[in-house]
SEDO-263405 format. One line per 4 residues: number of its first residue (from 1); their letters; for each residue x, y, z of C-alpha. Coordinates in pm, whole numbers, plus 50000, padded with zeros to 5 digits. Layout:
BEGIN
NUM = A = X:Y:Z ~ ...
***
This chain:
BEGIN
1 = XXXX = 56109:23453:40043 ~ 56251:23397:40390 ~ 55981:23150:40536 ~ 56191:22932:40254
5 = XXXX = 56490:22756:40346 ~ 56779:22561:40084 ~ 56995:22306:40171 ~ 57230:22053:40003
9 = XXXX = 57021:21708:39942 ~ 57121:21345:40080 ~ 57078:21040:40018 ~ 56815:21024:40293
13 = XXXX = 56636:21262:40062 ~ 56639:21055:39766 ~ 56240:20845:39854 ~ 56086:21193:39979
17 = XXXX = 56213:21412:39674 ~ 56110:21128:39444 ~ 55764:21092:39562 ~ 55697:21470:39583
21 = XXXX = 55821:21435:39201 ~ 55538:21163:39135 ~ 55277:21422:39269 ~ 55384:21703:39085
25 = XXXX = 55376:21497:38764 ~ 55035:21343:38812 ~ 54903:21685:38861 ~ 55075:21867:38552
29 = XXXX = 54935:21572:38344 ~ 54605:21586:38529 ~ 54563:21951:38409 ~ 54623:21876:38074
33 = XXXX = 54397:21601:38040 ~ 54646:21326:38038 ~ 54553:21130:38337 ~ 54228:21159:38598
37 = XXXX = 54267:21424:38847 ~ 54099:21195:39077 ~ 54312:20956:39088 ~ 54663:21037:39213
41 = XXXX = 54913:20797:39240 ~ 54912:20539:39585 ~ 55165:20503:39795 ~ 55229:20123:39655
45 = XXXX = 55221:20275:39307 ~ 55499:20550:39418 ~ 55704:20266:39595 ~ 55635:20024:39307
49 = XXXX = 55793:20295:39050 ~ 56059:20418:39295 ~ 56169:20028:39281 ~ 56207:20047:38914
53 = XXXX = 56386:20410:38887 ~ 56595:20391:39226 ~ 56905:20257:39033 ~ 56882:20516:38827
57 = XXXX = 56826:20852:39040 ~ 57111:20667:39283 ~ 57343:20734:39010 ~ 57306:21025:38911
61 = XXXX = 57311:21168:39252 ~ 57645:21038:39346 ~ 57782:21187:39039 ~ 58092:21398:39153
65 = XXXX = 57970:21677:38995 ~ 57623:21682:39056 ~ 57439:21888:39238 ~ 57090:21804:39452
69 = XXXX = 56909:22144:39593 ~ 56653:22077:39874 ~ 56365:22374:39948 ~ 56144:22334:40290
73 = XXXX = 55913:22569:40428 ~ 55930:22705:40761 ~ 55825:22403:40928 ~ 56075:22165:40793
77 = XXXX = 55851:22008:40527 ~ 56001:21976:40132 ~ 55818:22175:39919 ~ 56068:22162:39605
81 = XXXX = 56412:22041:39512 ~ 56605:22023:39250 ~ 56899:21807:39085 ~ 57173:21874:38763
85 = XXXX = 57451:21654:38725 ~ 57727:21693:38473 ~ 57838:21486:38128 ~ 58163:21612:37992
89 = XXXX = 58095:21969:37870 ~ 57732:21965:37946 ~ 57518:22018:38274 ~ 57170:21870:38257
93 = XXXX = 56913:21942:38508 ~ 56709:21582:38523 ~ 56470:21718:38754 ~ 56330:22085:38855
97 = XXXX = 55967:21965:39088 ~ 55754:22159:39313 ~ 55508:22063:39542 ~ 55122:22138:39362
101 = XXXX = 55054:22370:39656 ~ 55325:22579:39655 ~ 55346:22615:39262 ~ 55338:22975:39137
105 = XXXX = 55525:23127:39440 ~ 55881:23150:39329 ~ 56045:22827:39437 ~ 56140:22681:39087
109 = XXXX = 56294:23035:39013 ~ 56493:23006:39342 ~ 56623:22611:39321 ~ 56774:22731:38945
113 = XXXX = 56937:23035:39039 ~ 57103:22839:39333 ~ 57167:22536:39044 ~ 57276:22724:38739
117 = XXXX = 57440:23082:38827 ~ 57542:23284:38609 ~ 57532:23244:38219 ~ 57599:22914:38033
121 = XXXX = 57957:22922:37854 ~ 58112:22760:37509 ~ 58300:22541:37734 ~ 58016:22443:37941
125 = XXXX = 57618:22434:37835 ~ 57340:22348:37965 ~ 57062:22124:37888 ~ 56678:22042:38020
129 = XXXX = 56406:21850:37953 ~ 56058:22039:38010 ~ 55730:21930:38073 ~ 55458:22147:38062
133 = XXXX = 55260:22420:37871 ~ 55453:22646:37600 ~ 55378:22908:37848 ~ 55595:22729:38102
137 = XXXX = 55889:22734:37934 ~ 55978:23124:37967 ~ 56157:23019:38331 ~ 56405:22827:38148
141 = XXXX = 56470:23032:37914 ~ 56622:23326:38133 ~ 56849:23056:38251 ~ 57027:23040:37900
145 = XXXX = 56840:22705:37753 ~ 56630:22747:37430 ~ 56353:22434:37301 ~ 56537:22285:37022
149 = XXXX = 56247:22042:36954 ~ 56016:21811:37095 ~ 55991:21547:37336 ~ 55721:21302:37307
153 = XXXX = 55626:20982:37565 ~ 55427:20789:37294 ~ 55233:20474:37423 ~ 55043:20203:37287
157 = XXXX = 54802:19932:37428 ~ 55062:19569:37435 ~ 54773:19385:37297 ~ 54718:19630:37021
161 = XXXX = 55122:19620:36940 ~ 55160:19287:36916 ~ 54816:19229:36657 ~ 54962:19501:36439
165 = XXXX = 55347:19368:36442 ~ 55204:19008:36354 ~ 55028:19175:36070 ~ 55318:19347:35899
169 = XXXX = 55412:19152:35608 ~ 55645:19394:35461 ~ 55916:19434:35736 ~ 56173:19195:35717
173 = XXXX = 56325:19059:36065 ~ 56645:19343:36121 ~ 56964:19162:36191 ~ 56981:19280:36563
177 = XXXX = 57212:19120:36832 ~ 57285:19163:37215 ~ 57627:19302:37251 ~ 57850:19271:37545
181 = XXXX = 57882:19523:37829 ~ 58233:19617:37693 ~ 58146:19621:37336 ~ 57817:19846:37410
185 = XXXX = 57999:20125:37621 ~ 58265:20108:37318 ~ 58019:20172:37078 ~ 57813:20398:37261
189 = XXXX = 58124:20634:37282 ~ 58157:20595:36892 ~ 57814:20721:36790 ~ 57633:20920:37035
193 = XXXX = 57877:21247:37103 ~ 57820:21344:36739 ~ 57458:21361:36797 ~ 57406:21527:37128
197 = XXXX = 57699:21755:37154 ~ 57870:21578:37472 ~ 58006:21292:37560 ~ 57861:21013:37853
201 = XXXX = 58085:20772:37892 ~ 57993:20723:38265 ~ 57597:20682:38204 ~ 57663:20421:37999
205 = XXXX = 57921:20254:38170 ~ 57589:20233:38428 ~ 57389:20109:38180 ~ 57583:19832:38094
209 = XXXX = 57543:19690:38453 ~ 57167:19788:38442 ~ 57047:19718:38108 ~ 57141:19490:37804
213 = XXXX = 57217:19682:37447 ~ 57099:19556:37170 ~ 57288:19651:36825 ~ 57149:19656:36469
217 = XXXX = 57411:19562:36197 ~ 57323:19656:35837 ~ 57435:19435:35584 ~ 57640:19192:35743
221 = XXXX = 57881:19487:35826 ~ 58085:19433:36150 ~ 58028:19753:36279 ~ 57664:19853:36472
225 = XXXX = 57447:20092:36291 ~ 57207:20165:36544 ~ 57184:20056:36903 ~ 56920:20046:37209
229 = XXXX = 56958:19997:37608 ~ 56654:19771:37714 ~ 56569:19684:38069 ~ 56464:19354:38250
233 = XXXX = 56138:19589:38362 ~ 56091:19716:38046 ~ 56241:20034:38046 ~ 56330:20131:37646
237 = XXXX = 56602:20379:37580 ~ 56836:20555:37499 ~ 56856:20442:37162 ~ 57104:20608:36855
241 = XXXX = 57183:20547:36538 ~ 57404:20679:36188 ~ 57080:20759:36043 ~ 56758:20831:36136
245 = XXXX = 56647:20530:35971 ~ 56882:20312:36142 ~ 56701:20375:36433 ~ 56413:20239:36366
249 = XXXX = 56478:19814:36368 ~ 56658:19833:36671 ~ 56364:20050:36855 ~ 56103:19782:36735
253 = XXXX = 56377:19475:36819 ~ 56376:19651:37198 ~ 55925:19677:37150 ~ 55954:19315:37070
257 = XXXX = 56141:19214:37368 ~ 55964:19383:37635 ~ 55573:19295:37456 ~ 55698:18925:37486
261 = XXXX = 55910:18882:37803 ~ 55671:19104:38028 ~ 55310:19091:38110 ~ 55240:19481:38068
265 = XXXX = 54948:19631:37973 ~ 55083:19948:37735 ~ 55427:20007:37574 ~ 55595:20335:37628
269 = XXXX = 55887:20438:37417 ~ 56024:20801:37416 ~ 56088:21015:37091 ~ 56240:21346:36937
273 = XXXX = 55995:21552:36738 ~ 56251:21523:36485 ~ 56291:21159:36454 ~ 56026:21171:36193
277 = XXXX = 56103:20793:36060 ~ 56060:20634:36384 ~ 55780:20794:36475 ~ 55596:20700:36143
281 = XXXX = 55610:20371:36237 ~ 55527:20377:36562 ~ 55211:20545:36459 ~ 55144:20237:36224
285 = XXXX = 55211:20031:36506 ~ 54949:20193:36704 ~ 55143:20489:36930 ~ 54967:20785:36990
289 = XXXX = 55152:21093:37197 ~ 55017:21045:37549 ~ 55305:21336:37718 ~ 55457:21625:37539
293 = XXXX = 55766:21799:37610 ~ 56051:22001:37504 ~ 56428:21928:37510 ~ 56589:22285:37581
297 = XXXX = 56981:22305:37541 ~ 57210:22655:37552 ~ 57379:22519:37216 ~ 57227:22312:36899
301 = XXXX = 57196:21932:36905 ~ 57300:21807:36602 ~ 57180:21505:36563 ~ 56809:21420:36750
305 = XXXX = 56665:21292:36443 ~ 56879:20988:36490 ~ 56830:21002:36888 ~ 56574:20822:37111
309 = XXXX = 56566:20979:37472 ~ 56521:20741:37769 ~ 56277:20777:38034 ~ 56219:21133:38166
313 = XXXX = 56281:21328:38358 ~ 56611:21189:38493 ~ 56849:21184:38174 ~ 56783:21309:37814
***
């Protein structure tokens, strides 16, 4: 396509590529019925959310190993871009966008050829989260990556939470605790590379300074059994525990937090398709899917029952 051009992405790229990413969202959801079509998101509402996520996307862009692909048009203007960034033995493409108007014309194809080369290895996979129809997967699958199971953005009306949570009289108050920045990366390194196949001991490490980690302790036992980053603006996630079940009371302790501390009109949390005990009770508690997609990885994930991603589509 030579009236396309690719570059290497700056920081002075960061705003432009993130609101392009806003637009390309709104419009996938708006042709799946998720959201209005007539009503994209304002430039306030862009801003307000690029607030909120800047932290975030800064991070993972100044990764070492990262990588941050930039597509314009003949004229100079972005049309696409794409970013991967690497955890130990794993490279994760957090975001693969495309400007609504120039969809269906070979620029996605063209950012991950330029991103991911070649075949993934033993020594080195390669993971994605994907939004979009079933039929949109195909691209990412001649890149090596295969769904290994859902990815759902449940939400629920705050109001409706809170009635239902004050209602249940058969779920004891989980012994759950704030750890300290130390203690959380410590035990973040402990339980989550058994369950996701790599290791993040840097992503954490920027948690810690972002987020506070709460830790659920089963039976009085020293050690956490489950735990869950949880923002000051109400971001939930990730979350892990030694059982699927585990994961549940410190999911709801993070729920609890935000409905209370925050004036917000829904509650988003994010979940595997196979974390069938926390989704039962967010269903009870009044979730209902509002976003489906698919985590796609060159090599099995052992443990996403137990596993609670964070906000997409920067990190799994």
């Amino acid at each position: 396509m030579p009236e396309l051009s690719f570059r290497e992405g700056t920081t002075a790229d960061l705003l432009e590529t993130f609101a392009l990413s806003e637009r390309a969202m709104h419009d996938s959801a708006a042709r799946h019925g998720a959201v209005p079509r007539d009503v994209p998101p304002t430039e306030d509402r862009i801003r307000a959310d690029w607030a909120r996520q800047r932290p975030l996307i800064e991070f993972i862009d100044a990764q070492r190993e990262s990588r941050h692909l930039i597509c314009e048009n003949g004229g100079g203007q972005l049309v696409g871009y794409a970013r991967m960034v690497r955890f130990g033995a794993m490279e994760e493409l957090t975001e693969l966008m495309v400007d609504p108007d120039h969809q269906g014309a070979g620029v996605g194809r063209s950012l991950l050829e330029r991103c991911w080369p070649g075949d993934p290895t033993p020594e080195l996979g390669r993971i994605v989260v994907a939004a979009g129809a079933p039929s949109d997967l195909t691209l990412y699958t001649e890149f090596g990556v295969m769904p290994i199971g859902g990815h759902w953005h449940m939400r629920a009306s705050t109001d409706e939470y809170r009635l239902r949570r004050s209602q249940e009289t058969d779920a004891p108050l989980p012994q759950v605790h704030v750890l300290t920045a130390e203690r959380a990366v410590e035990e973040w390194t402990t339980l989550e590379p058994d369950a996701i196949g790599h290791e993040r001991p840097e992503l954490h490490e920027f948690f810690a300074r972002d987020r506070s980690c709460l830790a659920y302790t089963r039976d009085g036992d020293r050690r956490s059994d489950s735990l869950c980053w949880v923002s000051a603006s109400g971001e939930i996630g990730p979350a892990i525990g030694r059982t699927a079940g585990d994961l549940v009371p410190v999911v709801l302790a993070a729920l609890d937090r935000v409905a209370v501390g925050r004036d917000l009109e829904s509650l988003s949390v994010y979940a595997t398709t196979l974390s069938w005990w926390l989704i039962r009770r967010l269903r009870r508690l009044g979730f209902r899917v509002f976003w489906p997609s698919w985590v796609m990885c060159s090599v099995p994930l052992p443990g996403l029952d137990r596993y609670a991603p964070t906000r997409p589509p920067h990190v799994l």
